[in-house]
C-alpha positions in Angstrom: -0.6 -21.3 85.6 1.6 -19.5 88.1 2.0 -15.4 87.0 5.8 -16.0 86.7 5.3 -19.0 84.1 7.3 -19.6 81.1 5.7 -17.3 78.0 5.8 -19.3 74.9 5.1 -18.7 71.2 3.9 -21.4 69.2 4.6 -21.0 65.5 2.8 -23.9 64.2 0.6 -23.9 61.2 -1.4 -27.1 61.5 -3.8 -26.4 63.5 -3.9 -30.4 65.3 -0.3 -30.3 66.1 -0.3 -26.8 67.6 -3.7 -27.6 70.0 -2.0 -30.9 71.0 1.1 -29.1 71.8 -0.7 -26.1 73.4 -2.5 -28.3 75.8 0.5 -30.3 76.5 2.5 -26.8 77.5 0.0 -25.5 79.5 -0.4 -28.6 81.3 3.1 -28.6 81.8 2.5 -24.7 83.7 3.8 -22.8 80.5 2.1 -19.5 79.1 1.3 -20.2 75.7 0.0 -17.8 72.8 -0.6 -19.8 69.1 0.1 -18.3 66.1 -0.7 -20.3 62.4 1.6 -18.3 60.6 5.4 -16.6 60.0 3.1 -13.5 59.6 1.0 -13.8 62.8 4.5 -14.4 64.6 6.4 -11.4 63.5 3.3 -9.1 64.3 3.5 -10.8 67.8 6.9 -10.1 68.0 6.2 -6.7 67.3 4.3 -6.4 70.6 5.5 -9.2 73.0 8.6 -11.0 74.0 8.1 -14.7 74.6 11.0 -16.7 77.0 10.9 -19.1 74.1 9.7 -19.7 70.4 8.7 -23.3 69.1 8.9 -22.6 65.6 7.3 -25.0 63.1 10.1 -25.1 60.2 7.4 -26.1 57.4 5.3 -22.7 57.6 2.7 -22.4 54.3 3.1 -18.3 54.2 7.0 -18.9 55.0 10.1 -20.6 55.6 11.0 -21.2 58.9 14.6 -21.2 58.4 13.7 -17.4 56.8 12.3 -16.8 60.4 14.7 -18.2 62.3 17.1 -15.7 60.3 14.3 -12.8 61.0 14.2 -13.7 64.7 18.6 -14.2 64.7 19.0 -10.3 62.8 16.6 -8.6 64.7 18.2 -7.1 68.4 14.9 -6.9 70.4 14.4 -11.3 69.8 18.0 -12.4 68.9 18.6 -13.8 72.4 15.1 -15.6 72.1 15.7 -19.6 72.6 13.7 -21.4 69.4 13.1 -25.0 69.1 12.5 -26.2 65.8 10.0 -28.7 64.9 10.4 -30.4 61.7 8.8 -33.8 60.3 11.7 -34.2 58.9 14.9 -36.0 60.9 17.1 -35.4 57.7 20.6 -34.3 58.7 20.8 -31.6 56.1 17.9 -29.9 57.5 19.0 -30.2 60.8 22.4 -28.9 59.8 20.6 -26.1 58.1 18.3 -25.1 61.1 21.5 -24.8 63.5 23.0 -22.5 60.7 20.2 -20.6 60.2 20.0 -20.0 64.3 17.7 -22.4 65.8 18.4 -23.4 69.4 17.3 -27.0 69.7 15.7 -29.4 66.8 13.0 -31.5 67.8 11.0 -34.5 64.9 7.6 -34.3 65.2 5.3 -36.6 66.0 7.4 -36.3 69.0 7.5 -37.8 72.3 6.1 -35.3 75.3 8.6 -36.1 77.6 11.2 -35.1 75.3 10.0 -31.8 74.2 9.3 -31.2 78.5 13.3 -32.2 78.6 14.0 -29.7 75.7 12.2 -26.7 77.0 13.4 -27.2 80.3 17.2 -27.1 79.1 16.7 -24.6 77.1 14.7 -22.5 79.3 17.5 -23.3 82.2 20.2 -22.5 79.7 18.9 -20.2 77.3 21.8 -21.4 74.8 22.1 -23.9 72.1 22.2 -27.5 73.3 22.5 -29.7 70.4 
């Protein structure tokens, strides 16, 4: 991983999905620290600024729509791109994630070429793009 890589949080509390999706981002050349919990994540957030935040939206110690709302309100992360992941493709939660700030919504399981595509855009952009 190059020195000017991509820093990434990974909000994700099961702990399959986040190694799978860790190994896949670093693979891809991205930075990535894991966190399991809404907890973990704000303490990180207290100490480091990722370029971007996958946040899992079904957190056991939190909602993730609550930290998504944390993350919006706060000044120091508010500009932070966050892709959502969700097992859920319902189109009230979906609706609800864009409302509560969330930058890009992404079903999991997913397909690794499209959370690549997403992070890229968003990354590139650094705005919403759904």
């Amino acid at each position: 991983m190059a020195a000017d890589a991509p820093q990434l949080m990974l909000v994700e509390d099961d702990p399959t999905l986040a190694d799978i999706t860790a190994f896949r981002l670093e693979l891809l050349g991205y930075g990535v620290r894991q966190v399991h919990s809404a907890a973990e994540a704000q303490t990180l957030l207290q100490e480091e600024t990722p370029d971007l935040i996958i946040l899992d939206l079904a957190l056991g110690d939190m909602d993730g729509f609550e930290l998504t709302n944390q993350i919006r309100n706060d000044p120091q992360t508010t500009e932070i791109p966050i892709l959502a992941f969700s097992s859920s493709a319902d189109l009230e939660d979906v609706k609800r994630a864009h409302a509560a700030g969330v930058s890009d919504f992404l079903v999991t399981p997913y397909d690794p070429l499209v959370l690549q595509h997403k992070l890229e855009q968003l990354l590139e952009l650094g705005e919403k793009v759904f």
